[in-house]
N, C-alpha and C positions, 0 to 999 in steps of 0.2 A: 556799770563801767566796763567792767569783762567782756559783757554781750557788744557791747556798742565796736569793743575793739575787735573781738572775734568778725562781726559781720563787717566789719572795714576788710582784716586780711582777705576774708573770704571773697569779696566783691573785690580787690585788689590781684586774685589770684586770676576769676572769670576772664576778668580784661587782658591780664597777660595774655593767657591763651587766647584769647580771640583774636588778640592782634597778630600772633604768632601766624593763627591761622589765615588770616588776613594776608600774613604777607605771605605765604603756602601756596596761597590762590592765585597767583598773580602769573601772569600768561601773557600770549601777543596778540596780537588784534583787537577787532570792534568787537563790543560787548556779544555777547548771541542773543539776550534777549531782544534787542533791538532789531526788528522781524521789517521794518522797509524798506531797506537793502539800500539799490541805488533810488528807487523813490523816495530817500529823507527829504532830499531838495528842495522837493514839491511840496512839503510840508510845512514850509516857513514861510508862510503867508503873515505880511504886517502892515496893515493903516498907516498913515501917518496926521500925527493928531496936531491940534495948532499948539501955539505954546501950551495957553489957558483954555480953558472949555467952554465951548460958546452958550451965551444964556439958554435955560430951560435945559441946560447938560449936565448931570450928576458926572464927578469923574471919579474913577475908583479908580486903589494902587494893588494889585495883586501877585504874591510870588510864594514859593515855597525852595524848601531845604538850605537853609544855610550852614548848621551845622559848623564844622571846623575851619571855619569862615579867615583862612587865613589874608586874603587875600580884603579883608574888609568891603564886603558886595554890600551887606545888608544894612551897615548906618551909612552907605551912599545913597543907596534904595529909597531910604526912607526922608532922607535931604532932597534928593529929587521926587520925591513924589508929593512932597509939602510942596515947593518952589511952582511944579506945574499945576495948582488946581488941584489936589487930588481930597476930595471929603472922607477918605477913609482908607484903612490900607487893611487887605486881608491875606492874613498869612496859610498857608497849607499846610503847615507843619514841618518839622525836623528843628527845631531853632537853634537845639544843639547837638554836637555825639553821642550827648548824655543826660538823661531827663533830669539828674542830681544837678547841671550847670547852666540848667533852663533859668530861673529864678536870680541865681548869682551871676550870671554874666551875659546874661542873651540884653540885646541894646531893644528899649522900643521908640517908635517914634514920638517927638517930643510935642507937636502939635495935631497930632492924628489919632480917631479912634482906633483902635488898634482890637481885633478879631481875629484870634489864631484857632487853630486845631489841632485836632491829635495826630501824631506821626508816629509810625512805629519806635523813633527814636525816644520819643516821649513816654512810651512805656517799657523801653527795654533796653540792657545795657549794651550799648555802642549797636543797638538797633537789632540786635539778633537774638538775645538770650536775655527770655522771663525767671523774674523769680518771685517767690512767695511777695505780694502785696501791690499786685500792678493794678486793683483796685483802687490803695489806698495813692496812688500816682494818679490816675482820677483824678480822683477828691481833691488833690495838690493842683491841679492843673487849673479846674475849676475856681480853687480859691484864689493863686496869684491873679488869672488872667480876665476871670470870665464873673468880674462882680459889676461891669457898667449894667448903667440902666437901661433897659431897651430891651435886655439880651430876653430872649424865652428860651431855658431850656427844658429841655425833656428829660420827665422824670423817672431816669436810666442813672443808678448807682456807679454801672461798670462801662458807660458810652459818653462822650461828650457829644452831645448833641445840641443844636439850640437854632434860632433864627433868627433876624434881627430886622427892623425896616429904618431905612433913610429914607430922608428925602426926594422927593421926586420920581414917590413912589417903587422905590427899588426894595427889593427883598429879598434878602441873601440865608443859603439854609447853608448850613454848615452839618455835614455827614462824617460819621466815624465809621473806616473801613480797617481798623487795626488794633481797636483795645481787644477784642474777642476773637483773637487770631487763628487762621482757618477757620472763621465763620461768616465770613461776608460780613453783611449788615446785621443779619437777622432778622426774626420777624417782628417782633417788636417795632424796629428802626422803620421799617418798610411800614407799618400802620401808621407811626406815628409822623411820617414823610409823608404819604398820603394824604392825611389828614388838613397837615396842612400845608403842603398843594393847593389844595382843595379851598381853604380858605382863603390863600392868596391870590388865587385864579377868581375866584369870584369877588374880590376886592380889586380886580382887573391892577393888580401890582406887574413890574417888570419882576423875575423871577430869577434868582442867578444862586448857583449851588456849586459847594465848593466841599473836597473831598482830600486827603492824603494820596489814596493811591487809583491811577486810573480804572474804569469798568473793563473787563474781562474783554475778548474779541476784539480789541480795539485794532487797528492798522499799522500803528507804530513799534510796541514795547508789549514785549510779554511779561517787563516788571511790574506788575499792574494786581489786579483782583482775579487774574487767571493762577497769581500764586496760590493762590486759596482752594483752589481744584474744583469739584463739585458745588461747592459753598460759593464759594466768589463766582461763577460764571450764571448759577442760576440767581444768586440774588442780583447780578451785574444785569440781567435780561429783565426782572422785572423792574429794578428800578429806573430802565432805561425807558420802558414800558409806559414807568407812571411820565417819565421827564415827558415822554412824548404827547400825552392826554393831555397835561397843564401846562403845557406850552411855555417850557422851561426854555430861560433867550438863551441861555449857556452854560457850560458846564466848566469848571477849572481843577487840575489837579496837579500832582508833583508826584515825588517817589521816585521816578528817574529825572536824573540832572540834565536835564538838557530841555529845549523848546522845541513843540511842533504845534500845532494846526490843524484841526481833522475833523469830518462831519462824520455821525458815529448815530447816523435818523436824529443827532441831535449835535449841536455844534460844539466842540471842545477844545481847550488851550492846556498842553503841558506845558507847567510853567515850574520848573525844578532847578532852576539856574541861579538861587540867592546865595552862593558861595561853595557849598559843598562839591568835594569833587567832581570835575563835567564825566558822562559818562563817557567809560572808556575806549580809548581809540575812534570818537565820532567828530570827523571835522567841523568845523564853525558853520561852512553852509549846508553841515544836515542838523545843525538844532545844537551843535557841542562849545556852546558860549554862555557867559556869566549873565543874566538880565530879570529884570522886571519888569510886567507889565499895567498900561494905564488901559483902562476901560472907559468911555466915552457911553453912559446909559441915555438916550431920551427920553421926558418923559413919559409915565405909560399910559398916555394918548396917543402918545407916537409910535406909529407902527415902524420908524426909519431903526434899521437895524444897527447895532451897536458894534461900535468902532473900538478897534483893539492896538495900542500900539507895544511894540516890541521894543523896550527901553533897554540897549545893548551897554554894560558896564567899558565905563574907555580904562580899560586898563594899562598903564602908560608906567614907563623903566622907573622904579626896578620893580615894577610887578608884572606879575606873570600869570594865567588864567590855571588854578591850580585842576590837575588831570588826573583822572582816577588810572589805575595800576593793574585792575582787575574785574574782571566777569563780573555784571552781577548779579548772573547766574549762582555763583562761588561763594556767594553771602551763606553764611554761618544760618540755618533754618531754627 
């Protein structure tokens, strides 16, 4: 009982200060990681999909970061994505500020598979600071979220890794770029990615991979796997490597709050808009809005490339699109 109240203070104490620091950081302008200047514009490319998905159309519901979701994005998200057609909703991770409020309070959807991943908020407290047993937050993650049937994961103690197939031939690989921080993937992860690539490529599947934080070099956000320094940029180069061999239709991630659109030798969607603060100081027409997106897969017979739309939250008085305060350069390392 001692211990249990000891590591409460202790974890009571961490969060003060972070927040503290949190608000320490806080400064004017756009974010600086956000490296497309006046080209964000250009980057908010969106379909427009019919209500329902037309036959032989898998439609997927895709978002990440909600986190302190004050603003209620993510049980609208998941009500709109039941209502239009959607066979499935994959999350990116963050669901919340705190991996302890994952389980207790994060909403899922009530008629949808429901496929999340790891985010650094998932194993660290208010996303910045590990402590002893972010193993054993794993293991937790695995067990509330990741017991359907279907799921394959990879047999990694300290990665949530796995894959899964739907119908209509779709096959979505779900990647960990944050339980082993400043390590990229690893190598491991990159075999075991490979691998099976490899199998779904020659099971002529539609191939769709989804990650927490975006690949290194990208053109928008240096919040991304270029955090990770050496580690994240060369494991970002090869796994971009494999994306491109097995003919992977797309790629999605989150990590920064905001939407863009960018071909990267392979196509990708930042999709970080499920409630958590938008990033800082970036207008609505460079990507700094609340949303979720639907995916439009065709069978994979069909070489007709897949249609992505930009499901923009109508945030309407007395709400307000809740706006980050700070760099997120300035995030606590």
């Amino acid at each position: 009982m001692k211990k249990g109240f000891a590591r409460l203070a202790i974890y009571g104490v961490v969060v003060t200060l972070l927040l503290c620091c949190l608000v320490a950081c806080q400064g004017g302008g756009r974010s600086s990681q956000v490296i497309c200047g006046e080209r964000c514009s250009s980057y908010q490319h969106t379909d427009s999909l019919p209500d329902q998905p037309p036959p032989g159309v898998v439609r997927l519901a895709i978002g990440g970061d909600s986190r302190d979701d004050r603003s209620r994005v993510l049980p609208w998200a998941f009500k709109e994505a039941g209502k239009r057609g959607a066979k499935a909703f994959f999350f990116l991770g963050d669901l919340q500020i705190d991996r302890a409020l994952d389980k207790l309070t994060a909403p899922r959807p009530e008629n949808l598979p429901f496929y999340p991943l790891m985010g650094n908020h998932e194993v660290e407290i208010l996303g910045a600071i590990r402590l002893p047993g972010s193993q054993h937050a794993v293991k937790e993650f695995k067990d509330d979220f990741l017991k359907s049937s279907g799921i394959r994961l990879a047999p990694f103690e300290d990665e949530v890794v796995y894959s899964v197939d739907l119908e209509g031939g779709v096959h979505f690989i779900a990647l960990d770029n944050v339980s082993r921080k400043g390590e990229g993937f690893g190598p491991q992860q990159l075999a075991w990615l490979e691998t099976d690539l490899r199998t779904a490529s020659a099971a002529k599947k539609v191939i769709l991979v989804g990650m927490h934080k975006a690949l290194a070099e990208n053109p928008v956000t240096t919040h991304a796997m270029d955090e990770d320094r050496p580690n994240g940029i060369i494991d970002s180069r090869r796994a971009l490597e494999l994306f491109k061999n097995y003919n992977v239709a797309m790629v999605f991630v989150s990590h920064s709050h905001m939407y863009a659109s960018y071909n990267q030798g392979i196509e990708v969607r930042l999709t970080g808009g499920l409630g958590a603060p938008l990033v800082k100081g970036l207008a609505e027409a460079d990507g700094g809005f609340h949303h979720f997106l639907l995916v439009d897969v065709p069978r994979a017979a069909n070489q007709t490339p897949l249609l992505v739309e930009v499901v923009k939250f109508p945030c309407r008085f007395p709400c307000t699109p809740t706006k980050d305060d700070q760099d997120e350069s300035k995030e606590v390392e």
